[in-house]
N, C-alpha and C positions, 0 to 999 in steps of 0.2 A: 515662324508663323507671322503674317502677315495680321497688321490690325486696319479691319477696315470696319468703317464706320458708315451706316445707309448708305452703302454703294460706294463712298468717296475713301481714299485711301488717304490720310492725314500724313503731312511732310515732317509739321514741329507737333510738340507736346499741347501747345497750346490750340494747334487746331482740332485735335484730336479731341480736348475739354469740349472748346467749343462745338463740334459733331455731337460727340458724346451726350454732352448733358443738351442741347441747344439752346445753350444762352452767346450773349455775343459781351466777350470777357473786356475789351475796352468800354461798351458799355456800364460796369461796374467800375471798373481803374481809373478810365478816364486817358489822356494822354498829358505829359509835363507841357504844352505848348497849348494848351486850350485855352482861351482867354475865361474872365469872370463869368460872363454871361453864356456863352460854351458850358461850362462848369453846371451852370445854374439850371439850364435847359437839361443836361445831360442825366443830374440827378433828380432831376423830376419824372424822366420818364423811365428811369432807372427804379424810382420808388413804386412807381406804378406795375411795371413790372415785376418785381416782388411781391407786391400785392396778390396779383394772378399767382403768382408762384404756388406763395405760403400756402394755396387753395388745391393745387393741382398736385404739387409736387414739392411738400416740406424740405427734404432732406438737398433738393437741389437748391431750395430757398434759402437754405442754411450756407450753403458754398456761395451764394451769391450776396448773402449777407454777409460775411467775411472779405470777401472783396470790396464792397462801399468802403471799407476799413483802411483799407491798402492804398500805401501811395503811390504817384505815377514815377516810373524814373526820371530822373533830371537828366537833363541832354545837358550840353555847351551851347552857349550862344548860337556856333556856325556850325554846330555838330563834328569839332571834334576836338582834342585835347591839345593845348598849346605845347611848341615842341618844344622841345628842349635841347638846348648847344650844349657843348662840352667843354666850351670855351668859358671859361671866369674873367668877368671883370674885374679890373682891379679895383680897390678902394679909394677912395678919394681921395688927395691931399699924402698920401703914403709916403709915394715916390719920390714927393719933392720934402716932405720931413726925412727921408731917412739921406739926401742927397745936401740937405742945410746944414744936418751934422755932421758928415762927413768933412 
């Protein structure tokens, strides 16, 4: 069976919430790269938001109140995870102490 939400057929889980309930879920999360003032902007109008909520629709208030909560994922710097060789460096000064006592 097919889930489809007002006409629109949801790809991920999260868009699905999003249809579903219609709230717009970074707007409670937020994103890891937002700056301070993004941040600040974002949970104002997030609070207001709930506001309306808690009036309309408690129980959706309540999941979006749980969200404010939640942190945003961390990225990497350049978005992605440094690689890794397989190669070991040697240690320093080893080679030439173990070649002095020889």
């Amino acid at each position: 069976m097919k889930n489809i939400v007002a006409g629109r057929e949801p790809v991920t889980a999260t868009e699905f919430i999003e249809l579903a309930l219609g709230i717009d879920l970074e707007l409670f999360t937020g994103s890891a790269t937002e700056s301070a003032m993004e941040r600040a902007a974002r949970l104002d109008v997030a609070h207001e938001v709930l506001a309306d909520l808690w009036e309309d629709d408690p129980e959706t208030a309540a999941y979006a109140a749980s969200l404010l909560r939640t942190l945003p994922l961390m990225t990497q710097p350049h978005g992605r995870r440094p690689r890794r060789t397989g190669r070991r460096q040697p240690a320093t000064g080893t080679r030439t102490g173990l070649a002095a006592a020889a």
